[in-house]
C-alpha positions in Angstrom: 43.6 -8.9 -27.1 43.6 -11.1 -23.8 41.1 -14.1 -23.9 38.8 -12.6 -21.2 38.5 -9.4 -23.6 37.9 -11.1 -26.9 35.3 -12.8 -24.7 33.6 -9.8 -24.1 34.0 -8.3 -27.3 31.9 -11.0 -28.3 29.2 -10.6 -25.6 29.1 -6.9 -26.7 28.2 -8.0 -30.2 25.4 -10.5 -29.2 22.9 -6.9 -28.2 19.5 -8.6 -29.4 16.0 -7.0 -30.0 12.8 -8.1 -30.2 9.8 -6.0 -31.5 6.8 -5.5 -30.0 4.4 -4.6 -32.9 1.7 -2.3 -31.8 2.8 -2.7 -28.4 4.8 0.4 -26.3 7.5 -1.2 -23.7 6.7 0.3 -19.8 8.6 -2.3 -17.8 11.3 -5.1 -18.2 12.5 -7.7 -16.2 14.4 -10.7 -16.1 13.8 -14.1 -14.6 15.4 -14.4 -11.2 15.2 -18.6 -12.2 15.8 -19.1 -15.5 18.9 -17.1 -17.1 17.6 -15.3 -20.5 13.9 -15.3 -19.8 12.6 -12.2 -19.4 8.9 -10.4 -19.4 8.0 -6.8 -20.5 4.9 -5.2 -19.5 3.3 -3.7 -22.6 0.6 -1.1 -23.4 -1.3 0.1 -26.8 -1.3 3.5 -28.1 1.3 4.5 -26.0 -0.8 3.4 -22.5 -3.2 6.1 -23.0 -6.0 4.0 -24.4 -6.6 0.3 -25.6 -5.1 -2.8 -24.0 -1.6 -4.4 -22.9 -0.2 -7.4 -23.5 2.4 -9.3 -21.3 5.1 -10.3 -23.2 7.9 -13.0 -22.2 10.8 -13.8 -23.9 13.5 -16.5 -24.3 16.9 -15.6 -25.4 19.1 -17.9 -27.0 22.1 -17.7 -29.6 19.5 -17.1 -32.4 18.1 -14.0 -30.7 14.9 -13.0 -28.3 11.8 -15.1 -29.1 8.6 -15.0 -27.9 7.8 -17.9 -25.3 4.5 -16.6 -23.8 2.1 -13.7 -24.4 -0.9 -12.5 -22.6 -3.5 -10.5 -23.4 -5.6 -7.6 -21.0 -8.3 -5.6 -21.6 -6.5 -1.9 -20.2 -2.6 -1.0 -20.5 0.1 -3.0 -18.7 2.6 -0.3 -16.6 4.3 -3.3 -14.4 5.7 -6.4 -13.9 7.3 -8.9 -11.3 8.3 -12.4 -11.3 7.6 -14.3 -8.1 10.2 -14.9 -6.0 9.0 -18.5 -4.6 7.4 -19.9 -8.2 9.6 -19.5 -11.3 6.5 -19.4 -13.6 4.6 -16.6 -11.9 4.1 -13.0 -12.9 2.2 -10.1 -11.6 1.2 -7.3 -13.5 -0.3 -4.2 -12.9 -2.8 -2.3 -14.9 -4.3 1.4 -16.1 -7.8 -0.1 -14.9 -6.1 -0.4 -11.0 -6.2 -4.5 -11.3 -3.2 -6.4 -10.7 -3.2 -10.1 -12.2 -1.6 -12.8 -11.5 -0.6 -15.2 -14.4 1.5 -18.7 -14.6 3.1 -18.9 -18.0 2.5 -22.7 -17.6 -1.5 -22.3 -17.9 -1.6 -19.4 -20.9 -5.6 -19.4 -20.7 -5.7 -16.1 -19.2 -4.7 -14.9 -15.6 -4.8 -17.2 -12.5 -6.6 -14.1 -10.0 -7.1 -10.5 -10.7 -7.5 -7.7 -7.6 -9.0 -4.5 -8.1 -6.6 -3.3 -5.5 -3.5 -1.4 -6.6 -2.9 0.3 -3.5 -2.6 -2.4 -1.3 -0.4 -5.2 -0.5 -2.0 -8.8 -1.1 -1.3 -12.2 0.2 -2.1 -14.6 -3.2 -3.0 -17.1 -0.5 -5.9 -15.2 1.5 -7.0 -13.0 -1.5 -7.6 -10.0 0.8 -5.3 -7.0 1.4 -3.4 -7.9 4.3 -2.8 -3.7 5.1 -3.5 -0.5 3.7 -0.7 2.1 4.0 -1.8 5.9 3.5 0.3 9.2 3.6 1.4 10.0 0.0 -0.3 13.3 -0.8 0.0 12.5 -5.0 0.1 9.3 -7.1 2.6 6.6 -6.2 4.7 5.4 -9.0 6.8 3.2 -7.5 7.6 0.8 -4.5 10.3 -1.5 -3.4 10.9 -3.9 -0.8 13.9 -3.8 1.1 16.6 -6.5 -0.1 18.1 -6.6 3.7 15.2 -5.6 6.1 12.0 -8.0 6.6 9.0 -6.3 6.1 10.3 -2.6 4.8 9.8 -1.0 1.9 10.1 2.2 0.3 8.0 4.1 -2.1 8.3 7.9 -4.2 5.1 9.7 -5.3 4.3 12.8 -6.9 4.4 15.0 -3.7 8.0 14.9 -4.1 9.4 12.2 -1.0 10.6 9.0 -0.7 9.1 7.2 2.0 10.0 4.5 4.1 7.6 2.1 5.9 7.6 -0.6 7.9 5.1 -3.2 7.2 4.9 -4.9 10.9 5.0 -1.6 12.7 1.5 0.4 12.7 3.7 3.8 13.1 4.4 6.8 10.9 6.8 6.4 7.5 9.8 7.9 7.4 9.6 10.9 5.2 12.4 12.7 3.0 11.6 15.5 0.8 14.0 14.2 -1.8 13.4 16.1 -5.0 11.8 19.8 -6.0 9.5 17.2 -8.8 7.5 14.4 -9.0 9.6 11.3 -7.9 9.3 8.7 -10.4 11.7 5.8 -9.2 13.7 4.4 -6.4 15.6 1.4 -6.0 17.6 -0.1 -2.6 21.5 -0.7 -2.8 22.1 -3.9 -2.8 25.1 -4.0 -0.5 24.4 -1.3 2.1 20.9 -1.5 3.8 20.8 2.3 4.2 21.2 3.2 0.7 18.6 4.0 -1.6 18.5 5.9 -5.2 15.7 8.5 -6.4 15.1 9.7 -9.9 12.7 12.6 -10.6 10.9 14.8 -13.3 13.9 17.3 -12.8 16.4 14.7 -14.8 18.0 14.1 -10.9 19.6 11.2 -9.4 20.1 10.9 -5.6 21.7 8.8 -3.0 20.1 9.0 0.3 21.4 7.4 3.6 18.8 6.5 6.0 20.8 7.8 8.7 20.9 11.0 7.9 18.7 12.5 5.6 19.2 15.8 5.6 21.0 16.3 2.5 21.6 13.7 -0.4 25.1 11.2 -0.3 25.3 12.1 -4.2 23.4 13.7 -7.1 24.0 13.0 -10.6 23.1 14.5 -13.3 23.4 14.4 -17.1 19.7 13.4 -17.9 18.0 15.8 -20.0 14.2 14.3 -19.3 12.5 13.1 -16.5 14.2 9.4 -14.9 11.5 6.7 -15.6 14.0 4.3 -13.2 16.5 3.9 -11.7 17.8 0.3 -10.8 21.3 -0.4 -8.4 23.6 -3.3 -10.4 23.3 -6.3 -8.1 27.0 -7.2 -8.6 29.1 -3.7 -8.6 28.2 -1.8 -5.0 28.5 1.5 -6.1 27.2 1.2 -9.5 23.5 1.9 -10.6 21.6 2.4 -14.0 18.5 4.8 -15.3 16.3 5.6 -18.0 14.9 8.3 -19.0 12.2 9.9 -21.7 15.3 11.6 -23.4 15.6 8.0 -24.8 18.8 7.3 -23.2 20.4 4.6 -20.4 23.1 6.0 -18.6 25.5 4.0 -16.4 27.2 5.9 -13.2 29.2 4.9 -10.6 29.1 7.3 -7.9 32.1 6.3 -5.7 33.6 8.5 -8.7 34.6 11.9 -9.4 33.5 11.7 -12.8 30.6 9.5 -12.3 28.7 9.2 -15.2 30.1 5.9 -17.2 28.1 5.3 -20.5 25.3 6.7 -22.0 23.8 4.2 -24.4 21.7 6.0 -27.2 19.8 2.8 -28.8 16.1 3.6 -28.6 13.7 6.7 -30.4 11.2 7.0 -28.1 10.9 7.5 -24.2 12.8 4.4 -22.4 10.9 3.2 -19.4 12.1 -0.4 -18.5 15.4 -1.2 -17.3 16.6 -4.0 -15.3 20.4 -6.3 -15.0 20.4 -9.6 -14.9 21.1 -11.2 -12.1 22.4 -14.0 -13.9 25.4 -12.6 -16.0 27.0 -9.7 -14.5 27.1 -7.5 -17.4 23.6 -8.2 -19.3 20.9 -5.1 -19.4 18.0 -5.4 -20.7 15.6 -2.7 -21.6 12.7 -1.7 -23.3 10.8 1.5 -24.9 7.8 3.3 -26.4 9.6 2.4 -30.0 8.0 -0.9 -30.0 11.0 -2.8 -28.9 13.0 -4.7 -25.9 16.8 -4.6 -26.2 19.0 -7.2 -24.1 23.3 -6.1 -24.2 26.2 -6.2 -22.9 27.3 -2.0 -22.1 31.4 -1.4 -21.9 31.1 0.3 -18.9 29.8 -3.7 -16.9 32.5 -5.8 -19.0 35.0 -6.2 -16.1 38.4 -5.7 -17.2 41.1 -8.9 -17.3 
């Protein structure tokens, strides 16, 4: 075996877990500062009643540990790290509260808004704009990597939308699934690109330059896609999870493009992200109580 792959035969063997007692995983994400340190958005009785708890972790060669936990009074669905303050985190809750926390002052959160559909300047404490247009709920939105001020968002009416944040004009609407859309992600390396996964266990590439039709569709999910996430280091690979407890890895420059299927968790798997640290590090968490951080085959680049 060459050096490089005894080196990542070892990384495959360092998969660590932490558990999350009483706690069901809805979102995962690393630090973009600090390699290791990641957050997980948690809810009780499986987000349909009690409260959540924001969890952050520190990995080291020991294993995940628990570096910071906070406490709210309704279920945690989301988290973010700031991207201009490495001790920053907002989460968003069942209540429709988002909350702001610094894991430097664990007293409790530094602002909460009782504005979940609206974007919000920390700063002013207002909403800076109100976008309106989705005819069902919103589960997720994304600002574009490449373009200032765009973003995208998928709903329940079944599009993916694209809006432009200085312009007061129409979104760009693209009936991208025959099901509630769940998740979308931008491609890191092509400012066109972007990825939806639905209730009907679909993946699909769409070009915003022509939207008539999907660049690809994969499919090998047997549940609805909780997420769906681009690698920030491979251009034409991209991860998802789903409720049939699985991760899958696909690259779909290929003809065959479903890589891995990682079978590790026994309930529905909603957070997924990569690291943007290590090139092959995923970390994920589920409704079993716990948050996984590994190294999949299919990311191990070979010497």
């Amino acid at each position: 075996m060459s050096r490089r792959g005894g080196e990542a035969l070892g990384k495959l063997l360092k998969a660590q877990a932490f558990r999350l007692p009483g706690r069901h995983g809805y979102a995962v994400e690393f630090s973009p500062y600090l390699p290791g340190r990641l957050a997980c958005a948690t809810s009780q009785y499986y987000g349909i009643a009690g409260c959540g708890t924001l969890v952050v972790l520190e990995q080291n060669e020991a294993g995940l540990h628990l570096f910071r936990s906070f406490d709210w009074n309704d279920g945690l669905f989301d988290v973010t790290w700031s991207e201009n303050n490495e001790h920053v985190l907002v989460t968003s809750s069942g209540d429709g509260s988002l909350q702001i926390w610094d894991t430097e002052k664990p007293a409790g959160p530094l602002q909460v808004y009782k504005e979940h559909t609206q974007e919000w300047d920390p700063e002013v404490g207002r909403p800076l704009r109100t976008f309106r247009g989705h005819e069902g709920v919103i589960y997720s939105t994304i600002w574009s990597p490449h373009v200032p001020g765009c973003f995208a968002s998928t709903s329940g009416d079944q599009t993916l939308r694209i809006w432009d944040a200085k312009s007061p004009g129409l979104p760009v609407i693209i009936p991208a699934h025959q099901a509630e859309v769940l998740s979308c992600d931008w491609c890191k390396y092509d400012q066109n690109l972007l990825v939806t996964g639905a209730v009907d266990c679909s993946l699909k590439g769409w070009d915003l330059r022509n939207t008539r039709q999907p660049v690809f569709s994969l499919l090998g999910h047997t549940y609805a896609i909780r997420r769906a996430k681009f690698s920030p280091f491979h251009p034409t690979i991209l991860v998802s999870c789903s409720y049939d407890f699985t991760v899958r890895f696909w690259d779909f420059s290929k003809p065959d493009p479903l890589l891995e299927t990682v079978e590790h968790h026994t309930e529905f798997t909603c957070g997924l992200d990569l690291s943007l640290h290590d090139s092959g590090q995923v970390a994920d968490c589920s409704w079993d109580e716990t948050v996984k951080i590994y190294y999949p085959s299919s990311l191990v680049v070979p010497a």
